[in-house]
C-alpha positions as CSV (number, residue, x, y, z in Angstrom):
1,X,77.5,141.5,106.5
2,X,75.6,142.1,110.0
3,X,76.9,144.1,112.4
4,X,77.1,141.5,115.0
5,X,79.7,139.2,113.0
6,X,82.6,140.1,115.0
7,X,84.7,137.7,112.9
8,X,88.0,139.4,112.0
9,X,88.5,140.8,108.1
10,X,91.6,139.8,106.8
11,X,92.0,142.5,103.4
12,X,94.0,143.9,100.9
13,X,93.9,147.8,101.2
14,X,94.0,150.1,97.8
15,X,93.5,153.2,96.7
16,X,90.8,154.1,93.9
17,X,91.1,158.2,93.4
18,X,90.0,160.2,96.5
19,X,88.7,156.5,98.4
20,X,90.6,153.9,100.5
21,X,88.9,150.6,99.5
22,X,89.5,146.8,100.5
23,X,88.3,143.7,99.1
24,X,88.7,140.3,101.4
25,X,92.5,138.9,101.0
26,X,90.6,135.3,99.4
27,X,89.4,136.8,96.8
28,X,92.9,138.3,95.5
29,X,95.4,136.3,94.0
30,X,97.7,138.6,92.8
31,X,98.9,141.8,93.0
32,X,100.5,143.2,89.4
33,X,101.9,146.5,88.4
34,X,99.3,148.1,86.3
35,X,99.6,146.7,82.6
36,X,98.2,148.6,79.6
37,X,94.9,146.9,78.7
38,X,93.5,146.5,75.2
39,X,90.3,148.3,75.1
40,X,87.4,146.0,73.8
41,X,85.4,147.6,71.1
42,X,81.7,148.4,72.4
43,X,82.5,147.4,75.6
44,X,81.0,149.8,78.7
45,X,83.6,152.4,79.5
46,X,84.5,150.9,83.2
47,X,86.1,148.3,81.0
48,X,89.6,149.3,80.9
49,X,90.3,145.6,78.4
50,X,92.1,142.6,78.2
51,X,95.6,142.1,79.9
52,X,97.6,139.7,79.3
53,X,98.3,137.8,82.4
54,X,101.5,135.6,81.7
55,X,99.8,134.3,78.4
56,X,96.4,134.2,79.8
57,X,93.6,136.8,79.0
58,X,91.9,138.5,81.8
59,X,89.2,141.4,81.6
60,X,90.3,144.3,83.7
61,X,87.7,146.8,85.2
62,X,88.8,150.0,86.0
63,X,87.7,150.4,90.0
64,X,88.1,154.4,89.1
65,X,85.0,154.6,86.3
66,X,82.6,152.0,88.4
67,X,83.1,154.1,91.8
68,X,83.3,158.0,90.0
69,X,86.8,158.4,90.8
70,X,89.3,160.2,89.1
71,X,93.1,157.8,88.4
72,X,95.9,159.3,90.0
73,X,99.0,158.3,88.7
74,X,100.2,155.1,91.0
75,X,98.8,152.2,89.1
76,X,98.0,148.5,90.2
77,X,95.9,145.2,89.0
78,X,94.8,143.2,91.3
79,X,93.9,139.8,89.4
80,X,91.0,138.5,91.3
81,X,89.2,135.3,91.7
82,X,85.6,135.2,90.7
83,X,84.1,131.8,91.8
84,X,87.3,129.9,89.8
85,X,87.4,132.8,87.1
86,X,90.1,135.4,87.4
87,X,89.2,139.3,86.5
88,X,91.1,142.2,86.4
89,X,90.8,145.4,88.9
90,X,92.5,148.3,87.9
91,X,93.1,150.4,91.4
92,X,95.5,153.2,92.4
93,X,98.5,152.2,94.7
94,X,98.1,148.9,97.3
95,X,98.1,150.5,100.8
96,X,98.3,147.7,103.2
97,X,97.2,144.1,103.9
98,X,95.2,143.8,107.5
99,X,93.3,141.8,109.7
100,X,90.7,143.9,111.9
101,X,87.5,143.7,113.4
102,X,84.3,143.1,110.4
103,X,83.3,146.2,108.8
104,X,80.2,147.5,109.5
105,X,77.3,149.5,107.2
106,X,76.0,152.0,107.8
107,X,78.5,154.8,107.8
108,X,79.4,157.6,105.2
109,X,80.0,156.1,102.0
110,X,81.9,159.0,100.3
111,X,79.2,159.3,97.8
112,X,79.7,155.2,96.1
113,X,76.8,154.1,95.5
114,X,75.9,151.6,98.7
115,X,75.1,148.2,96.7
116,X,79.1,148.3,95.8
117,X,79.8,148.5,99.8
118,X,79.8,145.7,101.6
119,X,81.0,147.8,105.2
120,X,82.9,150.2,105.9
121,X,85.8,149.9,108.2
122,X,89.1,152.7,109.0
123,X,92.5,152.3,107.6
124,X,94.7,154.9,109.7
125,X,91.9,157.6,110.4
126,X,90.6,157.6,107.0
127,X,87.2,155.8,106.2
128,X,88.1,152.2,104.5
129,X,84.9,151.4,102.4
130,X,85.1,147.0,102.2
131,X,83.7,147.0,98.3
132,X,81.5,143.9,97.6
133,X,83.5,142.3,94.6
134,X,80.1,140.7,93.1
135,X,78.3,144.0,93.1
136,X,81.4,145.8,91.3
137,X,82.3,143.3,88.4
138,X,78.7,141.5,87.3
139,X,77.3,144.3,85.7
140,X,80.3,144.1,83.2
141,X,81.4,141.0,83.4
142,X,78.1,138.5,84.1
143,X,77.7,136.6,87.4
């Protein structure tokens, strides 16, 4: 994302641990209460495992192990869509849904690793870190 796209962001806002996070609204088609997931066997430990997703089986990642977070206690999945595929994101609690001006890069990154970022924005004060969804599942889930 450059800095000059002024093109509004419309997102869904989360929390993972310590970090507010957002990932583009188009990319999530659901919002679900956090499911218990059925760990995979030799599967990387940011792999939280399948949930069961009205009779369909999607891989959840935990957003907590990928960004060094610890899980609080609220609980969500957000079922994404991966070029046609859905996924599985396990976050803390959904904060908001918002339209604002495009993040920018740049700023303090709270210690994530920057290829995850795409821009970082503010939700309320509090640094919004716009997580790049590519970046965050394809190292354990393929492209």
């Amino acid at each position: 994302m450059k800095m000059g796209d002024l093109s509004p962001l419309h997102a869904v806002v989360f929390r993972v641990g310590g970090l507010v996070c957002a990932l583009p609204s188009g990319t999530v088609r659901e919002i679900l209460p956090a499911g218990r997931a059925t760990r995979i066997p030799g599967a990387a430990a940011a792999v939280a495992g399948l949930v069961n997703v009205r009779g369909r089986m999607v891989t959840a990642v935990d957003a907590h192990a990928v960004l060094g977070q610890v899980a609080g206690e609220e609980a969500a999945l957000l079922l994404l869509d991966r070029q046609g595929t859905a996924a599985g994101l396990c976050v803390g609690e959904v904060l908001d849904f918002l339209e604002a001006p495009a993040a920018a890069k740049g700023r303090d990154l709270a210690g994530v690793d920057p290829a995850l970022v795409r821009g970082v924005g503010n939700w309320n004060g509090q640094p919004m870190l716009l997580l790049d969804i590519d970046a965050l599942l394809s190292p354990f889930l393929g492209s």
